[in-house]
C-alpha positions as CSV (number, residue, x, y, z in Angstrom):
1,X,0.0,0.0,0.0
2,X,1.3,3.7,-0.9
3,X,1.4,6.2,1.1
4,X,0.9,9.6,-0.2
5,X,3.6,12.0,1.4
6,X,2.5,15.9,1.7
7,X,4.6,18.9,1.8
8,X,4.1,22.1,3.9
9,X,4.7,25.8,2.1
10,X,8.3,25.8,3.0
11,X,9.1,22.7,0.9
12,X,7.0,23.5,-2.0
13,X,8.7,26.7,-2.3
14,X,12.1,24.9,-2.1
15,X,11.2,22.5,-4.7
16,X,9.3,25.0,-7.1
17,X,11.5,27.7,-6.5
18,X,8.4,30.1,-6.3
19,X,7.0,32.1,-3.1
20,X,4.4,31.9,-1.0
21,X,2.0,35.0,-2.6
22,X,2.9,33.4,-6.4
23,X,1.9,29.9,-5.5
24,X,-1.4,30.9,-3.2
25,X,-2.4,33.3,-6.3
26,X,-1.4,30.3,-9.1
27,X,-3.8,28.0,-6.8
28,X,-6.8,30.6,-6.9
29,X,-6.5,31.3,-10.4
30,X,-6.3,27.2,-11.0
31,X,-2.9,27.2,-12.3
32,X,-1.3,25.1,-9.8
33,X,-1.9,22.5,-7.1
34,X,-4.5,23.4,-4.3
35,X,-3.4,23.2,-1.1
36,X,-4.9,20.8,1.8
37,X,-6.0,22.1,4.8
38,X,-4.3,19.7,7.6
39,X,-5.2,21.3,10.9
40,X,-7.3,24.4,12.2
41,X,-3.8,26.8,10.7
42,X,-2.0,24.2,8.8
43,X,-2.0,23.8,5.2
44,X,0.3,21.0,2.9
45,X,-0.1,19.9,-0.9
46,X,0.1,16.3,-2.0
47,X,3.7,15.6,-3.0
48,X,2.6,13.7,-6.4
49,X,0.8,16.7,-7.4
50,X,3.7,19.1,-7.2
51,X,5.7,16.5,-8.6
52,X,3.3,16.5,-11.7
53,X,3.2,20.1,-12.2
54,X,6.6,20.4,-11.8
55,X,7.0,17.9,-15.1
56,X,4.2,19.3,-16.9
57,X,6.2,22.5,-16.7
58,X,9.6,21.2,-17.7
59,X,7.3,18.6,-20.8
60,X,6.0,22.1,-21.6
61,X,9.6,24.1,-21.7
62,X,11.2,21.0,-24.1
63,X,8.0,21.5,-25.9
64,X,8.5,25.3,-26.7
65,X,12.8,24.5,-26.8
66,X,11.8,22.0,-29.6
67,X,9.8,24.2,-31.9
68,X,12.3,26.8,-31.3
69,X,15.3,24.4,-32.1
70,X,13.4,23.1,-35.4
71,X,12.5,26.3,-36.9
72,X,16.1,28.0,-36.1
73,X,18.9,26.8,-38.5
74,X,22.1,26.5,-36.9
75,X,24.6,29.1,-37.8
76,X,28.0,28.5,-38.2
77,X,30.9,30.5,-36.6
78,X,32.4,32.4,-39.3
79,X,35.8,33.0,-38.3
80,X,38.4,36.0,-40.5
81,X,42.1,34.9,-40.9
């Protein structure tokens, strides 16, 4: 049986490298993970959703890097003698 592992505010920033008002705002607007409420002042996100964000964004980045890399010849150097 899995366990699911959850992550206070502190960690997510670490692993996202965003801040606290960008991830809470992100959340609202639906852009990113919601947060779990744990306790009466405690909030944590589910590990394997951050995880999954965090590779949607890098799956989207190689996308983007891809189209760029196959519409942009390669130059090469041209160096004077």
């Amino acid at each position: 049986m899995d366990t699911e592992s959850f992550w206070r505010l502190t960690e997510v920033e670490r692993r996202t490298g965003l801040r606290r008002a960008y991830i809470y705002k992100q959340a609202r607007l639906g852009n990113f993970p919601q947060p779990l409420k744990i306790g009466a002042r405690a909030s944590a996100w589910r590990a394997s959703e951050i995880v999954a964000w965090i590779a949607s964004r890098v799956a989207a980045a190689d996308a983007i890097r891809g189209r760029v890399d196959q519409q942009t010849p390669l130059r090469s150097k041209v160096v004077a003698s």
